[in-house]
C-alpha positions in Angstrom: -50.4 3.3 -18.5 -50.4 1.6 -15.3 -49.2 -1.8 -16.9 -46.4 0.0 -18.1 -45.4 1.5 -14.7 -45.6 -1.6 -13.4 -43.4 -3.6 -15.9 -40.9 -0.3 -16.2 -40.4 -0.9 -12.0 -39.5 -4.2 -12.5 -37.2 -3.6 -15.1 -35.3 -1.0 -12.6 -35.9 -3.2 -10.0 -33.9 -5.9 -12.0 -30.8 -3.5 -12.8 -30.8 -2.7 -9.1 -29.8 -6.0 -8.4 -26.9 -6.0 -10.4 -25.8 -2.3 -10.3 -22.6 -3.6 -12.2 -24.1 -4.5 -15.6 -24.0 -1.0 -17.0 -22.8 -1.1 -20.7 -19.1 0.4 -21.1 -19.1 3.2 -23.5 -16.4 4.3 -25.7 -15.2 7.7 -23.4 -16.1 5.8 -20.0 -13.7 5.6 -17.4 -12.5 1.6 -17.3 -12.1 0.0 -13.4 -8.3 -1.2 -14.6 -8.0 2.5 -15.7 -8.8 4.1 -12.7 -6.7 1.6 -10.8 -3.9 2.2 -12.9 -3.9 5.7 -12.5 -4.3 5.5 -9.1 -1.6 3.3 -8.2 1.1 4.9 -10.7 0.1 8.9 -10.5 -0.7 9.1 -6.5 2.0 10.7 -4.6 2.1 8.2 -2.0 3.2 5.8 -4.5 5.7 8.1 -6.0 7.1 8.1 -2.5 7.5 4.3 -1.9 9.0 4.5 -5.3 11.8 7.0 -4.0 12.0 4.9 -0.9 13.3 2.2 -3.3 15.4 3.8 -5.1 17.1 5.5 -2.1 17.7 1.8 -0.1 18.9 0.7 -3.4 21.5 3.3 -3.6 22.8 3.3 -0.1 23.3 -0.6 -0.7 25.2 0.7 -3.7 28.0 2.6 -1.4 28.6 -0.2 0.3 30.8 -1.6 -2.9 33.6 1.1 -1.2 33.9 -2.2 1.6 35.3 -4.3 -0.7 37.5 -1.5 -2.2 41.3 0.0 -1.3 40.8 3.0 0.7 43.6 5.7 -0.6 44.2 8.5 1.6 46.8 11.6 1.3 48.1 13.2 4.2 50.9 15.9 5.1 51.6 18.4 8.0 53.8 21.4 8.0 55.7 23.0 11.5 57.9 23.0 13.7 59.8 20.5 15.9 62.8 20.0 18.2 64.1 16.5 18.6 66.3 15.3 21.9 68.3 12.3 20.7 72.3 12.7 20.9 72.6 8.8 19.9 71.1 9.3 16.4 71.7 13.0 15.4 74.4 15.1 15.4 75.8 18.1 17.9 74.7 20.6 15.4 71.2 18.8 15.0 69.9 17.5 18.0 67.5 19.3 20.2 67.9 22.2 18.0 64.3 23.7 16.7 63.9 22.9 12.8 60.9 23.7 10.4 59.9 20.5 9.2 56.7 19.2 6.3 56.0 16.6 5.3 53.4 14.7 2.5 52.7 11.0 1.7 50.2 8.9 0.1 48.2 5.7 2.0 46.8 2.5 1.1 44.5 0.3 3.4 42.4 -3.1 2.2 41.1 -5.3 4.2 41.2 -8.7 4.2 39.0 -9.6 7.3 36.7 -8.0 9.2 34.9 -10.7 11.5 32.2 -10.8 8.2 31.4 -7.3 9.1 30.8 -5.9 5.4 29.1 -9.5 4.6 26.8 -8.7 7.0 26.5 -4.7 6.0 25.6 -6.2 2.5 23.1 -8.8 3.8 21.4 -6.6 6.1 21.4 -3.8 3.1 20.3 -6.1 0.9 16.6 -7.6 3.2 16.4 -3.8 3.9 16.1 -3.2 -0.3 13.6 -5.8 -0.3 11.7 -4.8 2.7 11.5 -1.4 0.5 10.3 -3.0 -2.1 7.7 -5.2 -0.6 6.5 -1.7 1.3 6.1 -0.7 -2.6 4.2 -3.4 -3.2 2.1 -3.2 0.0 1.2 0.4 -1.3 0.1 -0.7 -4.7 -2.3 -2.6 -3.1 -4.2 -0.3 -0.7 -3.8 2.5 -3.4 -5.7 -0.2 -5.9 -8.1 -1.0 -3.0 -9.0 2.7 -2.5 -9.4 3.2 -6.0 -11.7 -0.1 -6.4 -14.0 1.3 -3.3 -13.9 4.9 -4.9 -14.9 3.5 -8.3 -17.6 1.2 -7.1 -19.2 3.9 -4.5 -19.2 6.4 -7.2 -21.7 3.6 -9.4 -23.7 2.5 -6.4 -24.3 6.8 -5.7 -25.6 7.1 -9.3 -28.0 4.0 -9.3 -29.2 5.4 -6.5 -29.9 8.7 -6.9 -31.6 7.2 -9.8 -33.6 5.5 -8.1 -34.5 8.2 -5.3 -35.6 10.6 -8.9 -37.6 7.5 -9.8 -38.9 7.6 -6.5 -40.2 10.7 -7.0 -42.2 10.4 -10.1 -43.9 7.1 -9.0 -45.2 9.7 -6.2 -46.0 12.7 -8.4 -48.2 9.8 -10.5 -49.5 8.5 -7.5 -50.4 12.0 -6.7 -52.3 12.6 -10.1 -54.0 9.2 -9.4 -55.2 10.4 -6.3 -56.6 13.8 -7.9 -58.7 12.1 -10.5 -60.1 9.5 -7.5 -60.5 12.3 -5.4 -63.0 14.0 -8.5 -64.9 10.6 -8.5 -65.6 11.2 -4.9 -63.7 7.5 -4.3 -61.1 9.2 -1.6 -61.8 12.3 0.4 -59.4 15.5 -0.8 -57.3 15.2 2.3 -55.3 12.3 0.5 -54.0 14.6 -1.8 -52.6 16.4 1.0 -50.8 13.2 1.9 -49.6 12.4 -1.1 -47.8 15.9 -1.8 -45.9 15.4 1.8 -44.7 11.9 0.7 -43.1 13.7 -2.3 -41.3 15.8 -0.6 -39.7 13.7 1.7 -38.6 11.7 -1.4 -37.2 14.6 -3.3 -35.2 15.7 0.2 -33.9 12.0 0.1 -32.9 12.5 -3.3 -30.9 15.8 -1.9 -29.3 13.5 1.0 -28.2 11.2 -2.0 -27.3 13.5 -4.3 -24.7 15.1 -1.6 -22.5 11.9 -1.4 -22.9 11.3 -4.5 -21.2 14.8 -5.2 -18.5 13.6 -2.2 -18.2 10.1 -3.8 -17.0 12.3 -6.9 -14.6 14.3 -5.0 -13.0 10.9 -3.1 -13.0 9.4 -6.7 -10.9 12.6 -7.8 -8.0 12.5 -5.2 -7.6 9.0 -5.2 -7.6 8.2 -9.5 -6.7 12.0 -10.2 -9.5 12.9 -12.4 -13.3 12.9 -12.5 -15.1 9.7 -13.3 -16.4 9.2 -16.9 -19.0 7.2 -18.7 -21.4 4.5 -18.2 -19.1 3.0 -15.5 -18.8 -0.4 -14.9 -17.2 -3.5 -12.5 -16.1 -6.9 -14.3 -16.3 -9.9 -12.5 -13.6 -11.7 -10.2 -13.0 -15.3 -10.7 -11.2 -17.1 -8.9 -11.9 -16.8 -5.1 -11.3 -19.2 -2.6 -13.4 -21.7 -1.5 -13.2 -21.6 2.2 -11.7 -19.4 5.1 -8.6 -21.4 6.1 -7.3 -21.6 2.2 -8.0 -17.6 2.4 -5.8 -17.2 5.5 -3.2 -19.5 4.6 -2.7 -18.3 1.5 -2.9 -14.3 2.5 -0.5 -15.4 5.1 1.8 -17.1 2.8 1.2 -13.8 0.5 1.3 -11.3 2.3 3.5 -8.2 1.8 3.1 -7.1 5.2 4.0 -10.3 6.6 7.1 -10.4 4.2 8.4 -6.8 5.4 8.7 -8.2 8.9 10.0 -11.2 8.1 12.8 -8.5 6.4 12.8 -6.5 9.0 13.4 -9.7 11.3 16.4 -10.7 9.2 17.9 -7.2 9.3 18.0 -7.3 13.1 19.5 -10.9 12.8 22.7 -9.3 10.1 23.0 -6.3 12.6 23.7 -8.9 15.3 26.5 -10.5 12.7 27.6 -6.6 12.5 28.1 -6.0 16.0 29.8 -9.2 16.8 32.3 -8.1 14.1 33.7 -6.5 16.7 34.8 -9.5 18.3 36.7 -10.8 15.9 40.9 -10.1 14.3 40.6 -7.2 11.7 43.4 -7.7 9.3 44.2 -4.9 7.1 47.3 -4.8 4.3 48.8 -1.6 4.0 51.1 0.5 1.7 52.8 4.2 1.6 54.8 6.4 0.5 56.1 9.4 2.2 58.0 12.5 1.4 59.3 15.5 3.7 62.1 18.0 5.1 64.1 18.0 8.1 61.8 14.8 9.5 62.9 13.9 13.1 65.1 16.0 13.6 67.1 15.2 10.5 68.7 18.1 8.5 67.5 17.6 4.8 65.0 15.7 2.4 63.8 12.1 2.8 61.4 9.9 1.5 60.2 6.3 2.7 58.1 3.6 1.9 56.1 1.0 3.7 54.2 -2.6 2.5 53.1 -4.7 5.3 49.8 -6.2 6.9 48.1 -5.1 10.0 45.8 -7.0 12.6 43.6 -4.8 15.1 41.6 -7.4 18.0 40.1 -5.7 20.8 40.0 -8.9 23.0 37.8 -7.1 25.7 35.6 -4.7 25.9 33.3 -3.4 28.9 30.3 -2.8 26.7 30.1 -6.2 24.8 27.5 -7.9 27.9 25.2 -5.6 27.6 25.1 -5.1 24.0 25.0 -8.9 23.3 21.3 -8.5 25.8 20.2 -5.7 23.7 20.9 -7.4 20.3 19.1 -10.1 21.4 16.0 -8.8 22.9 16.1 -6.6 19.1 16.0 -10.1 17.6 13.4 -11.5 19.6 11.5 -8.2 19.1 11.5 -8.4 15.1 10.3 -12.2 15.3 7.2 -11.6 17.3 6.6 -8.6 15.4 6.2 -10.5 12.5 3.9 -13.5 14.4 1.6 -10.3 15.1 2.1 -9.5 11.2 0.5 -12.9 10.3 -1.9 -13.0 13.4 -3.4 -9.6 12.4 -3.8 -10.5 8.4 -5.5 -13.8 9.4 -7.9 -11.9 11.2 -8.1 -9.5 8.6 -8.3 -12.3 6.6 -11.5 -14.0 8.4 -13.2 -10.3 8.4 -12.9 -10.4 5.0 -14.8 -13.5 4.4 -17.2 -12.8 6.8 -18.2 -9.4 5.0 -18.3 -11.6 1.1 -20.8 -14.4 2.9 -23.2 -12.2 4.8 -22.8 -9.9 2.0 -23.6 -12.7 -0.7 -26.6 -13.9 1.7 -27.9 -10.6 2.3 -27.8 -9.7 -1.6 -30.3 -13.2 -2.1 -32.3 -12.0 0.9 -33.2 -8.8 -0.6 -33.5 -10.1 -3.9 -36.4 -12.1 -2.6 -37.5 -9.5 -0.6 -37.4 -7.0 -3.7 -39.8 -9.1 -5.4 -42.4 -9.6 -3.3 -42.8 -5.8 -2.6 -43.1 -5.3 -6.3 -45.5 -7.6 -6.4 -47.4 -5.9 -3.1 -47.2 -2.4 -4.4 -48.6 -3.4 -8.1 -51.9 -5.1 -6.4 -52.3 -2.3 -3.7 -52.4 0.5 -6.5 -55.1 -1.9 -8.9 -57.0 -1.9 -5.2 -56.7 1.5 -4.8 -58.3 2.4 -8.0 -61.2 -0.3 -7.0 -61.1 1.2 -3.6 -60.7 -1.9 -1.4 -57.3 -0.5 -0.5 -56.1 2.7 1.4 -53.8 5.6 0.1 -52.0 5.0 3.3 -51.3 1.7 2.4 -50.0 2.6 -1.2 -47.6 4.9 0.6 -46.4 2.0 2.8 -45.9 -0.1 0.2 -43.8 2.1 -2.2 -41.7 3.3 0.8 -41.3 -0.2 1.6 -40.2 -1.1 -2.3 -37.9 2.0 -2.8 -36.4 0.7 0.5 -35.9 -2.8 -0.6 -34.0 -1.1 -3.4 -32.0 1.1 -1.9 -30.5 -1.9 0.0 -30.4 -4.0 -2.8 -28.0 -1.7 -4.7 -26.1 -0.9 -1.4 -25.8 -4.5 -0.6 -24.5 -5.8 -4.2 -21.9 -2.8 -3.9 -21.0 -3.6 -1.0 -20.8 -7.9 -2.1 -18.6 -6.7 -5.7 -16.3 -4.7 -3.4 -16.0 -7.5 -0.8 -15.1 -9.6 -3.8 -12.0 -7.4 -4.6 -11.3 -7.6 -0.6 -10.2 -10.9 -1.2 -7.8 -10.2 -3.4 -6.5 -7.4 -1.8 -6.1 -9.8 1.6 -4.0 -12.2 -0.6 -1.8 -9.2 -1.7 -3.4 -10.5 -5.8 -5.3 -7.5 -6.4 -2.6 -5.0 -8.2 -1.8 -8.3 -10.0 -5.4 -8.8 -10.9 -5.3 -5.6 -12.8 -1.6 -6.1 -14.6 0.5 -3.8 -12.4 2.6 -6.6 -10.5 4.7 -6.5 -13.1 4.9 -3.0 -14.8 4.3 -1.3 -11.7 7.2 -2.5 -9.6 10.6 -1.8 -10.9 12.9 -4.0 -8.7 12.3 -7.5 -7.7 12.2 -8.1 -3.8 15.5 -10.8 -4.4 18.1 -8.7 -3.1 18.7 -11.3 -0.1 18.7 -14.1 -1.5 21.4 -12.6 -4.4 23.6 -11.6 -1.6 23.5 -14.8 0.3 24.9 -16.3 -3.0 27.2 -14.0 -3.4 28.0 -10.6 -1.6 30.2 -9.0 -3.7 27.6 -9.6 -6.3 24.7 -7.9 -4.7 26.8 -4.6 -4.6 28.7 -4.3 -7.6 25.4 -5.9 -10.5 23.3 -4.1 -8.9 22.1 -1.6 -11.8 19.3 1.9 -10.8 17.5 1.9 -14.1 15.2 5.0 -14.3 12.0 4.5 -13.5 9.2 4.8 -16.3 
């Protein structure tokens, strides 16, 4: 019986080191399940989602740029007109009800690239929106890999901690047949029985966030976990920090929204300079009324002709040139901080994989060698050239080594998905790149080619 104890610990002990391995069964939850569910059922998604759509639509109105405006206008009153050259005795500066109604047409031909630069700035803003949806994908997947990997690290251990406690209740009936013999006095059994509770009240302490783990898995995926759980492997990690942090750089959506955001504040210079520049319009009407000017009787007109507006001063341009500036500079060192902080994120990351990585062979070593300690102290204890006190010690010491065995290869599977949440891969990593995101983040570059395009074949499909 005690052979088989000892072989059935180092069987657990060798699933501990590799908390991931569980088998999959047919109703379990699957990691890319969870994740999917995660990223396409959580509100905050849904959100970024309707952020998206919303951008996308008010770069729709701007097609009404590149349109006629058409405008109706009329007035009804009264009026007295003083002009003996024009009118006659009997209808100058006489009072006369007069109305009138007509119909307007304005289109403009230039605008100091005003709407080209409404559509271009639109246009980085859409993308910035959709990189943001991107960006969300990714820390919702993140949350959901962390949620799903505590939730199996929580039940290996609590399995462990129940272990724990029957390898004390057998010590315990061990100790009651030695104490018989006369081999140990009886006060060991007391002993024993206060070891056993401490390990069933760190089975409680466990069993609590485990019961939390549950609830964290439930907001984040949206239902309860399932199943024999388990965490595939990742493949393909980098090889050292600085490809990491050039390529999260290069990657990164949050680098990419401010490098948006930077162009927006560039276009909404071009905007505000608009200003500056001739506005030429071309401009049509008809209009229709009674007694108009102080003419007795009906008339009706019609105008064609073009129009040019320049405002060649302006009080406020000095300062406002300053303040677009200093908005320009702003936005580019905003996004030098972007890429500053996800290099640093970056190196954090790594740092966690190694030390987690060394720390998993550590107490893999470490692991064994208390095994092997706790198997010879009981076999002494039955000869009695070895204390119950130093049983104890020696179990506490193995469950220990456990418990930070499965903590530490948690912690080393999670760091692994770190990585490829740091190089914006992981939603890709799991197939939701594609399905996920319903626009691609190309509206600048399309409108750069063409501006006229980026408005009017631009096409809000409804979001499945």
């Amino acid at each position: 019986m005690f052979t088989r104890n000892i072989k059935r610990a180092i069987l657990h002990s060798f699933l501990a080191s590799g908390v991931m391995i569980a088998p999959l069964s047919a109703d379990a939850e699957s990691l890319q399940s969870a994740v999917r569910s995660a990223v396409t059922e959580n509100p905050a998604q849904q959100a970024a989602d309707a952020d998206v759509r919303a951008t996308l639509f008010e770069l729709l109105e701007l097609r009404g740029e590149y349109q006629p405006e058409v405008f109706i206008f009329g007035e009804v009153g009264g009026q007295v007109v003083d002009n003996p050259s024009s009118l006659s005795a009997a209808e100058n500066n006489t009072f006369k009800e007069t109305a009138q109604i007509g119909i307007g047409v304005e289109y403009t031909l230039f605008d100091g690239y005003r709407r080209e630069n409404l559509v271009y700035r639109n246009a980085a803003r859409v993308d910035a929106s959709i990189l943001r949806q991107l960006d969300a994908s990714e820390t919702l997947a993140l949350n959901a890999v962390e949620a799903y990997i505590d939730v199996i690290r929580l039940r290996e251990l609590s399995r462990l901690a129940a272990e724990n406690i029957a390898r004390h209740e057998e010590i315990a009936i061990q100790i009651k047949d030695l104490v018989q013999l006369g081999r140990i006095p009886s006060s060991d059994g007391f002993l024993v029985e206060d070891r056993i509770a401490a390990a069933r009240d760190a089975k409680l302490g466990i069993d609590q966030s485990l019961a939390n783990a549950v609830a964290r898995y439930e907001r984040v995926v949206g239902r309860a976990p399932s199943g024999a759980m388990k965490v595939p492997g990742v493949n393909g990690l980098p090889d050292n920090l600085r490809a990491l942090q050039n390529e999260a750089v290069r990657r990164s959506f949050r680098v990419r929204i401010a490098d948006k955001l930077a162009r927006e504040a560039q276009f909404d210079s071009g905007i505000r300079n608009a200003d500056r520049k001739p506005r030429v319009t071309l401009n049509a009407g008809a209009t229709y009324g009674k007694n108009r000017d102080g003419n007795l009787g009906n008339r009706s007109d019609a105008f064609v002709g073009f129009r040019m507006n320049w405002t060649l001063y302006n009080g406020r341009r000095p300062a406002q040139s300053a303040g677009l500036q200093e908005r320009i500079r702003k936005a580019e060192l905003d996004r030098r901080v972007a890429a500053d902080e996800v290099r640093e994120l970056a190196a954090r990351t790594w740092n966690a994989y190694t030390k987690n990585a060394e720390r998993s062979r550590l107490l893999e070593k470490q692991l064994r060698a208390n095994i092997m300690i706790v198997r010879q102290y009981r076999e002494e204890l039955t000869a009695a050239k070895r204390s119950l006190i130093d049983v104890l010690e020696a179990e506490r010491a193995a469950f220990n080594a456990r418990f930070q065995k499965v903590s530490s290869d948690a912690a080393l599977t999670f760091s692994k998905y770190q990585l490829l949440a740091t190089r914006s891969q992981l939603a890709m990593h799991f197939g939701l790149a594609n399905s996920n995101a319903a626009f691609e983040p190309n509206y600048e570059e399309r409108a750069r080619q063409s501006p006229r395009s980026a408005v009017f074949n631009t096409v809000v499909e409804p979001l499945r």
